[in-house]
Structure formats: structure tokens, C-alpha cells
ZAZA-39995 format. One record per residue: residue number from 1; x, y, z of N, C-alpha, C in turn. Coordinates in steps of 0.02 Angstrom, whole numbers, plus 50000, padded with zeros to 5 digits. Atoms other than C-alpha are relative to their C-alpha. Layout:
% ZAZA-39995
<rec k="NUM" n_px="X" n_py="Y" n_pz="Z" ca_px="X" ca_py="Y" ca_pz="Z" c_px="X" c_py="Y" c_pz="Z"/>
...
***
This chain:
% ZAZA-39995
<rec k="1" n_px="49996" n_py="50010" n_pz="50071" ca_px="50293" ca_py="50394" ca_pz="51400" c_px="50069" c_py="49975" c_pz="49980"/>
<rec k="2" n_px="49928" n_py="50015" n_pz="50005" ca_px="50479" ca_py="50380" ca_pz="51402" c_px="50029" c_py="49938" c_pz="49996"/>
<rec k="3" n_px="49989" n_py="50062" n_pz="49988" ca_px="50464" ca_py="50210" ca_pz="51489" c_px="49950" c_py="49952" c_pz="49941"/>
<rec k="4" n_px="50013" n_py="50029" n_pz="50043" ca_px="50355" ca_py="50148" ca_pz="51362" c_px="50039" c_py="49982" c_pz="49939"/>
<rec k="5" n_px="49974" n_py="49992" n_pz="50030" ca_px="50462" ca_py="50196" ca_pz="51248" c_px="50059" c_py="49947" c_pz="49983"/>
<rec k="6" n_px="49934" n_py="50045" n_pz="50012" ca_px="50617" ca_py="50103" ca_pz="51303" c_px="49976" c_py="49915" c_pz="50014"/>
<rec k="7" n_px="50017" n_py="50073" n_pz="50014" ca_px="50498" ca_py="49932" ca_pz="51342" c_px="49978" c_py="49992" c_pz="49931"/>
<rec k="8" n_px="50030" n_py="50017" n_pz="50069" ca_px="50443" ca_py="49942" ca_pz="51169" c_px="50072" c_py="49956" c_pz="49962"/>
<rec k="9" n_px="49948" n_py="50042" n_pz="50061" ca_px="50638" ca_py="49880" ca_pz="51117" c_px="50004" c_py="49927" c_pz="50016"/>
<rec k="10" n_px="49974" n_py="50067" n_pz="49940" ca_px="50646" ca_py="49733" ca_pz="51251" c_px="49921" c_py="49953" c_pz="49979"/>
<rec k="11" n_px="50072" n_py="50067" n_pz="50017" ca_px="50522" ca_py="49591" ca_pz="51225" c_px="50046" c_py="49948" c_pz="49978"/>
<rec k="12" n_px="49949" n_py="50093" n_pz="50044" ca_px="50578" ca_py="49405" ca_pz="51144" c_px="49958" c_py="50030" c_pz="49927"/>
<rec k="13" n_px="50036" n_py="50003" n_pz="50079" ca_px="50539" ca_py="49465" ca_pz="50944" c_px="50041" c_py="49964" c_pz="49933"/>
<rec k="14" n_px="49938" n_py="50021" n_pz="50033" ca_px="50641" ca_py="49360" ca_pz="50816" c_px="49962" c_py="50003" c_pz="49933"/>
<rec k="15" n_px="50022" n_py="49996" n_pz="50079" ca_px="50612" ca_py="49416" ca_pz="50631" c_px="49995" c_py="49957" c_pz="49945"/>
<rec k="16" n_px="50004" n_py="50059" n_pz="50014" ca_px="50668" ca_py="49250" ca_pz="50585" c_px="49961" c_py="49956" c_pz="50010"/>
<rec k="17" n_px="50045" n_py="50019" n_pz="49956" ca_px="50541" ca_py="49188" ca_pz="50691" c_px="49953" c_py="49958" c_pz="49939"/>
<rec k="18" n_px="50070" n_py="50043" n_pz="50056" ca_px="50446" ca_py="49037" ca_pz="50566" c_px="49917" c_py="50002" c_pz="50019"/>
<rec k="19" n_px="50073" n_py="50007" n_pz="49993" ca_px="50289" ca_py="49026" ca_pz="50663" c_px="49986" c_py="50084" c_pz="50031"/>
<rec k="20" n_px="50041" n_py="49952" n_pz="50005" ca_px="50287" ca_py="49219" ca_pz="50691" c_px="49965" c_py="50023" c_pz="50093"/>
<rec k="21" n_px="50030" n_py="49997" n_pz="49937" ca_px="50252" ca_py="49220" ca_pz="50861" c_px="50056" c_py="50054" c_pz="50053"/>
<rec k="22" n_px="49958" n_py="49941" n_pz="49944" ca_px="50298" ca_py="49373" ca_pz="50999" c_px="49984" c_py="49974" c_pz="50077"/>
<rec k="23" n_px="50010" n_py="49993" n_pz="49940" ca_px="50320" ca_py="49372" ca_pz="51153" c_px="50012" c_py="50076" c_pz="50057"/>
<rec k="24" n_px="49974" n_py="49936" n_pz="49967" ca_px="50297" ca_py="49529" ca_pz="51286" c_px="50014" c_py="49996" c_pz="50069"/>
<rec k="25" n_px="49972" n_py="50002" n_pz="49941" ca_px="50373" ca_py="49588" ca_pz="51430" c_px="49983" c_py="49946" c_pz="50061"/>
<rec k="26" n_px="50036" n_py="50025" n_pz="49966" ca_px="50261" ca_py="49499" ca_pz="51533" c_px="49984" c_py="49919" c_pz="50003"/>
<rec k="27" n_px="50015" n_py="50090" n_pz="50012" ca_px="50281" ca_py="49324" ca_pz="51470" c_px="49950" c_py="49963" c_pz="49945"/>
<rec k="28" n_px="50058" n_py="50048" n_pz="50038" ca_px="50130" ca_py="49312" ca_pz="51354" c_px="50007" c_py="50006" c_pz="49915"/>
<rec k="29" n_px="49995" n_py="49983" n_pz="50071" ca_px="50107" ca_py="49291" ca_pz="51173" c_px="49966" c_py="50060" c_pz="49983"/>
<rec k="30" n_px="50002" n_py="49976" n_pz="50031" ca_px="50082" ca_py="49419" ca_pz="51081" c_px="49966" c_py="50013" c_pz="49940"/>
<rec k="31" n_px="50032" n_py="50028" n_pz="50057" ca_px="49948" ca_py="49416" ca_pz="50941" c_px="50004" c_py="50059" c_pz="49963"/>
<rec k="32" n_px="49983" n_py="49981" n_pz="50058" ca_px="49968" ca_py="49484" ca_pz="50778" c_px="49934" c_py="50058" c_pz="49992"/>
<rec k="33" n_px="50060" n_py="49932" n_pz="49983" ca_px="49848" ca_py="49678" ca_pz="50776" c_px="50007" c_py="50016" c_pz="49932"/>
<rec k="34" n_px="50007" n_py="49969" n_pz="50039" ca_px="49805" ca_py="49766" ca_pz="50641" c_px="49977" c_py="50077" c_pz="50034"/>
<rec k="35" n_px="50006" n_py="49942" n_pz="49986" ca_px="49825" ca_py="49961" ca_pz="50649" c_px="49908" c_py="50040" c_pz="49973"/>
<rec k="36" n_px="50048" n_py="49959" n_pz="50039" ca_px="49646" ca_py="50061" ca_pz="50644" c_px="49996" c_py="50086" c_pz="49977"/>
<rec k="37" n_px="49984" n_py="49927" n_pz="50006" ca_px="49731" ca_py="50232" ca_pz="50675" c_px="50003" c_py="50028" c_pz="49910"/>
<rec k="38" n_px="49998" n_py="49940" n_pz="50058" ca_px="49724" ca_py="50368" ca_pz="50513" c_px="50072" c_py="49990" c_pz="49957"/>
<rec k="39" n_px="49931" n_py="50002" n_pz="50033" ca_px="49910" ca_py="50373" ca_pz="50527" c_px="50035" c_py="49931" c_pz="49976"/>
<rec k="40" n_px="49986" n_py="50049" n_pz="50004" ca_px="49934" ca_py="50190" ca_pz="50513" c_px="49947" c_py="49940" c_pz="49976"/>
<rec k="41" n_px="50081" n_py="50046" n_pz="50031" ca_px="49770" ca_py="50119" ca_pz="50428" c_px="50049" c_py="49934" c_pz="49969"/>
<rec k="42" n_px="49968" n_py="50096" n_pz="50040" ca_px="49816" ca_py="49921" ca_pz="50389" c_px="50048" c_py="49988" c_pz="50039"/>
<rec k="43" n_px="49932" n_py="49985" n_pz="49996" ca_px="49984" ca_py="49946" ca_pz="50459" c_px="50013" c_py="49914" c_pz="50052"/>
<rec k="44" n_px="49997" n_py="50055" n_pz="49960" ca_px="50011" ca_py="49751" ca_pz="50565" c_px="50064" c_py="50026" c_pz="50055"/>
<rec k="45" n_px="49957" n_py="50000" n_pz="49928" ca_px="50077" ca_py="49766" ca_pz="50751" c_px="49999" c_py="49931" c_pz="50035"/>
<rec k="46" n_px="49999" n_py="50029" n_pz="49925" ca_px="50126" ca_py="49673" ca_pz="50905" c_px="50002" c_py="50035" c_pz="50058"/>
<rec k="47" n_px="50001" n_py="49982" n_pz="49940" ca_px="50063" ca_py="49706" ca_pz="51073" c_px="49977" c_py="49973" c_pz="50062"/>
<rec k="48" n_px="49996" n_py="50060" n_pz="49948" ca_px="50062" ca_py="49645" ca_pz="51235" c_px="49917" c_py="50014" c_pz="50021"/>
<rec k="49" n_px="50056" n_py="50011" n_pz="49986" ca_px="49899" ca_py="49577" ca_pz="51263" c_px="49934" c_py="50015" c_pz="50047"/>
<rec k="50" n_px="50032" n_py="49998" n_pz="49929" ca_px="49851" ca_py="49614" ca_pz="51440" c_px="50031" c_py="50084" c_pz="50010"/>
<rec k="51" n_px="49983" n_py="49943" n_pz="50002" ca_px="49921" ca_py="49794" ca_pz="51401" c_px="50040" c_py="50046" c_pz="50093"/>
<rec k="52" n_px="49962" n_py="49956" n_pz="49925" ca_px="50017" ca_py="49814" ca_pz="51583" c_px="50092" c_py="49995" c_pz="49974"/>
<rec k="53" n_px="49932" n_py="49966" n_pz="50014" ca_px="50213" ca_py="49807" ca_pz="51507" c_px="49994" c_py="50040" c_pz="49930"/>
<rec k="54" n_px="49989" n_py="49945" n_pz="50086" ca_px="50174" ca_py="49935" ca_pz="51351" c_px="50058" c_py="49960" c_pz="49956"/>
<rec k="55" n_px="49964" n_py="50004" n_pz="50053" ca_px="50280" ca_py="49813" ca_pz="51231" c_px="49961" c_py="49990" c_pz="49952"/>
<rec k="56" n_px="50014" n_py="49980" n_pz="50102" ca_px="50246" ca_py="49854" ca_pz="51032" c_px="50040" c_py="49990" c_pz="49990"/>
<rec k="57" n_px="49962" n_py="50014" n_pz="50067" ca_px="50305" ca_py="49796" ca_pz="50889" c_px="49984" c_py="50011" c_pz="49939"/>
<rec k="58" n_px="50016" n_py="50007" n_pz="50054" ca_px="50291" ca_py="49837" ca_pz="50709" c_px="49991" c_py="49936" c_pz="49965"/>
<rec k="59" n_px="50020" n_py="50066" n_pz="50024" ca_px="50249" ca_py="49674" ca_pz="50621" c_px="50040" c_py="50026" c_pz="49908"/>
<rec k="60" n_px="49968" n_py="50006" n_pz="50064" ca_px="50373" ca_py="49672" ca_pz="50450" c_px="50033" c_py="50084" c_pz="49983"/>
<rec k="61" n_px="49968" n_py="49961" n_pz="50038" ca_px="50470" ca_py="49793" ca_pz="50363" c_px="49946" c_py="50077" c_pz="50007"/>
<rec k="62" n_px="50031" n_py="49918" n_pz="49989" ca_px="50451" ca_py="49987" ca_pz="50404" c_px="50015" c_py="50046" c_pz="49915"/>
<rec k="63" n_px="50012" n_py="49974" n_pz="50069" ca_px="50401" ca_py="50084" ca_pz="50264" c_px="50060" c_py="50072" c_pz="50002"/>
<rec k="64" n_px="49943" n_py="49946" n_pz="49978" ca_px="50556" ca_py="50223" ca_pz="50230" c_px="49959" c_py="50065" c_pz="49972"/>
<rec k="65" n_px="50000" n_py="49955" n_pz="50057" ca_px="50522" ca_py="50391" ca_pz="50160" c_px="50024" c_py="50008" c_pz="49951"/>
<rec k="66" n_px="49978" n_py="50011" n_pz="50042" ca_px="50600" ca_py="50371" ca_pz="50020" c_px="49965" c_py="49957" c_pz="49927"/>
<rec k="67" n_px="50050" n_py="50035" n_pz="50045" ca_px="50498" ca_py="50226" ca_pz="49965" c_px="49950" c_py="50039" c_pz="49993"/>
<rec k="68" n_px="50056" n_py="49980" n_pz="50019" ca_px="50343" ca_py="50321" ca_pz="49977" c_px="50006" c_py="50054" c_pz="49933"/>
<rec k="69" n_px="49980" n_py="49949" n_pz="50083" ca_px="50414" ca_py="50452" ca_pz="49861" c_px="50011" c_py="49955" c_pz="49949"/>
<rec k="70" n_px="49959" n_py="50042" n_pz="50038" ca_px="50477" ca_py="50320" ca_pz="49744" c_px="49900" c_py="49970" c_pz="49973"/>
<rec k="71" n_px="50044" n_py="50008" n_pz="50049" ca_px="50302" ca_py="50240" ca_pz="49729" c_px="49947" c_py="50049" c_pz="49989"/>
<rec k="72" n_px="50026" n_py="49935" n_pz="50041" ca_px="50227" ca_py="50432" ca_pz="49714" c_px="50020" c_py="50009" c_pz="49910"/>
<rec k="73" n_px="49974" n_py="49994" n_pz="50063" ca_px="50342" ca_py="50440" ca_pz="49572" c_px="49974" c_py="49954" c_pz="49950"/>
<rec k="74" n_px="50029" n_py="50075" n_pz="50039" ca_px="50297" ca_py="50255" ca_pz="49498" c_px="49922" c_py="50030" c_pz="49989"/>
<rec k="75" n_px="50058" n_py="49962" n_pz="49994" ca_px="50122" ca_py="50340" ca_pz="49514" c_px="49994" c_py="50050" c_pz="49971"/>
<rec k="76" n_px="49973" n_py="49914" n_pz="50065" ca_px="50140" ca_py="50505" ca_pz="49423" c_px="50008" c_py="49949" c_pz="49949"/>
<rec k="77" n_px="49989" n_py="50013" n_pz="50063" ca_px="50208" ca_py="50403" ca_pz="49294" c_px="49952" c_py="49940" c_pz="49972"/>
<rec k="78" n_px="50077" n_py="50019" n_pz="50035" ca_px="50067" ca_py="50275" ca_pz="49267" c_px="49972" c_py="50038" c_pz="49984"/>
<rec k="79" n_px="50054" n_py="49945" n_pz="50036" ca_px="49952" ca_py="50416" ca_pz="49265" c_px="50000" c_py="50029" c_pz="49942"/>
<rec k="80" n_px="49981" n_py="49955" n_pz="50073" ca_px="50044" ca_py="50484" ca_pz="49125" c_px="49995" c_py="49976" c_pz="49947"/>
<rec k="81" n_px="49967" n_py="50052" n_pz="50068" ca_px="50062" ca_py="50330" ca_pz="49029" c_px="49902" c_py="50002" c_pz="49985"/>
<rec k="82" n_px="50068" n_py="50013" n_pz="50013" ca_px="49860" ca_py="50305" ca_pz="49059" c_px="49984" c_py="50075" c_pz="49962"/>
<rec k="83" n_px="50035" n_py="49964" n_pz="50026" ca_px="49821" ca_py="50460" ca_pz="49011" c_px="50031" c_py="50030" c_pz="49922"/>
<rec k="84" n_px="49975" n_py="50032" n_pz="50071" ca_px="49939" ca_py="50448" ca_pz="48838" c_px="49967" c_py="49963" c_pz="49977"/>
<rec k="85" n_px="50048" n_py="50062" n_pz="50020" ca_px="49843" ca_py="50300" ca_pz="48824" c_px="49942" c_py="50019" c_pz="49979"/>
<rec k="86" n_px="50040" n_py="49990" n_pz="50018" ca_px="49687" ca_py="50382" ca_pz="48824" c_px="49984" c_py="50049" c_pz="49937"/>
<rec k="87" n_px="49976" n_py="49963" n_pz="50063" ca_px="49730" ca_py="50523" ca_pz="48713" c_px="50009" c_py="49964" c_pz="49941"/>
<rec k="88" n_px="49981" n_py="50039" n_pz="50064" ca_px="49780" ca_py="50398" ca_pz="48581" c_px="49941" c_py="49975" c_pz="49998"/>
<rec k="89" n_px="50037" n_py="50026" n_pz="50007" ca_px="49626" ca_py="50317" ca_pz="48611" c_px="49952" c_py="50022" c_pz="49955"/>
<rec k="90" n_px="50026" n_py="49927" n_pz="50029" ca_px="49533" ca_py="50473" ca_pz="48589" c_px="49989" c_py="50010" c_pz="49911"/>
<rec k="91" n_px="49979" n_py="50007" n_pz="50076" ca_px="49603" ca_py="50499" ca_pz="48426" c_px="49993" c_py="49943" c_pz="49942"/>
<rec k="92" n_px="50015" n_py="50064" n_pz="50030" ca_px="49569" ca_py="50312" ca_pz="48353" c_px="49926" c_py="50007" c_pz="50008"/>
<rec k="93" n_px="50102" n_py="50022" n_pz="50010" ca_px="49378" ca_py="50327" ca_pz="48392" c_px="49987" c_py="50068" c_pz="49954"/>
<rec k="94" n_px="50006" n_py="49959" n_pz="50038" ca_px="49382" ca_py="50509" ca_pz="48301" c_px="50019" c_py="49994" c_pz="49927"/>
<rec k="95" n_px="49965" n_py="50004" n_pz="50077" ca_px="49489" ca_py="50446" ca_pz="48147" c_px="49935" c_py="49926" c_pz="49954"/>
<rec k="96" n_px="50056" n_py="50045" n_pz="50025" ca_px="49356" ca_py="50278" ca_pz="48129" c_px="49928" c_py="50021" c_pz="50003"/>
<rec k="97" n_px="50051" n_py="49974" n_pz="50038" ca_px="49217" ca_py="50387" ca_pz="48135" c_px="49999" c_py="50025" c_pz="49952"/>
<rec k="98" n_px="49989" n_py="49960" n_pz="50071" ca_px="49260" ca_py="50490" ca_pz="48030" c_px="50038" c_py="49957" c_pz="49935"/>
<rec k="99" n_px="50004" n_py="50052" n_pz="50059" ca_px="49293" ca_py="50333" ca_pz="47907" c_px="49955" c_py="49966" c_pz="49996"/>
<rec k="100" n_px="50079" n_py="50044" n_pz="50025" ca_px="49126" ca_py="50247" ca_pz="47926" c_px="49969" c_py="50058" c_pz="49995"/>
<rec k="101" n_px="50014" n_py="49967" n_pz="50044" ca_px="49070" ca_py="50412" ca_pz="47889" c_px="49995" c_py="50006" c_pz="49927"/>
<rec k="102" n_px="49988" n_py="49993" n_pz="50059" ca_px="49156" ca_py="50435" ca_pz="47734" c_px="49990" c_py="49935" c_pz="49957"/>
<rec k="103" n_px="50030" n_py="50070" n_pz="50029" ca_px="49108" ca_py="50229" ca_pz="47692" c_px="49927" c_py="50013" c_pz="50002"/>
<rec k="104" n_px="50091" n_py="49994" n_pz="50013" ca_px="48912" ca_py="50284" ca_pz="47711" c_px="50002" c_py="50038" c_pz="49937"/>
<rec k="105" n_px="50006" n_py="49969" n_pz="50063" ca_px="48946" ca_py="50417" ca_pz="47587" c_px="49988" c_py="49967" c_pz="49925"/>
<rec k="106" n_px="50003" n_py="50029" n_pz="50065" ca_px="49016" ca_py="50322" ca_pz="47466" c_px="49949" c_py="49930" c_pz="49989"/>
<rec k="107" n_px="50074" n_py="50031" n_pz="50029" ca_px="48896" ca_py="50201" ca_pz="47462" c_px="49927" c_py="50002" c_pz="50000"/>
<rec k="108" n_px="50051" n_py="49950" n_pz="50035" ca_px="48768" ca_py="50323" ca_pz="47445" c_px="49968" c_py="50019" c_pz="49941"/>
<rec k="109" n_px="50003" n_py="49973" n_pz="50080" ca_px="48823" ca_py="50384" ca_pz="47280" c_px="49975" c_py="49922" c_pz="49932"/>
<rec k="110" n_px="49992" n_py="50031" n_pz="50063" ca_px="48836" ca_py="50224" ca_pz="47197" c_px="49937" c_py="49958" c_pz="49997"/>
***
């Protein structure tokens, strides 16, 4: 596991890389994976194809902890705004019934 570990840093991967293309230990390209694991649902990898030098790669920008809290937070606070939102809503369909109410009345009487 160890050795996987340390071929996972070694490969040709250039982030600059325009056409995107890896190469692993082994010489071959590298094609662009999508994660199906739980912990990594969507998540885009690189891995070596023919799976005999264990090189991986994440494919773009690692998500920090930090960010995830950050759009928890951004999150919480939509929710809050939607559900302000609805509350007010709430209150606008209770205040216009209760005025086409009071417009049936009066033109009841007259």
C-alpha cells in the first residue's frame, strides 16, 4: 500500500497541460475516470490504464475543508432567505384574501 502510495506522486501530470492528457508510470495515457465510490461520487481521476504501476491522479482542484463548510454556510443561509421568502409570501395570500373577502361584502350590500 505504501508503494502505491509513493507511485501515485511520480507519473508525467502537467496541470498546465492544454490537451489534458496523463501519462502513467508505465508509459501509457491515462484517460480521464470518473469516481463511482460513496466517498467520492462524480469526483474526476487519473489512472493508469492497464492498472500494473498503481499511478492516480485527482483530475482538478481538491476540494479543502474549509470550502465545504463555507458552502454549508452559503446553504444555511439560502434556506433562510427562502424560507423568509415564504413566510412573506404566506402573509400576502392571507392579507388578499382577506380583501377579496371584504370586496364581496361590499358589493353585496349595495
Amino acid at each position: 500500500m505504501a508503494s502505491t502510495s509513493r507511485r501515485s506522486t511520480s507519473g508525467s501530470y502537467d496541470s498546465n497541460n492544454i490537451t489534458g492528457e496523463c501519462f502513467c508510470e508505465c508509459g501509457l495515457r491515462a484517460p480521464l475516470q470518473v469516481s463511482n465510490s460513496m466517498a467520492n461520487l462524480g469526483r474526476k481521476y487519473y489512472a493508469c490504464p492497464a492498472r500494473r504501476c498503481g499511478w492516480f491522479r485527482w483530475a482538478g482542484p481538491s476540494i479543502q475543508h474549509s470550502d465545504i463548510g463555507d458552502d454549508r454556510s452559503c446553504q444555511l443561509n439560502s434556506n433562510l432567505k427562502t424560507s423568509e421568502r415564504v413566510e412573506n409570501l404566506h402573509t400576502d395570500v392571507v392579507y388578499l384574501k382577506l380583501l377579496a373577502f371584504l370586496q364581496l361584502l361590499v358589493s353585496i350590500e349595495i
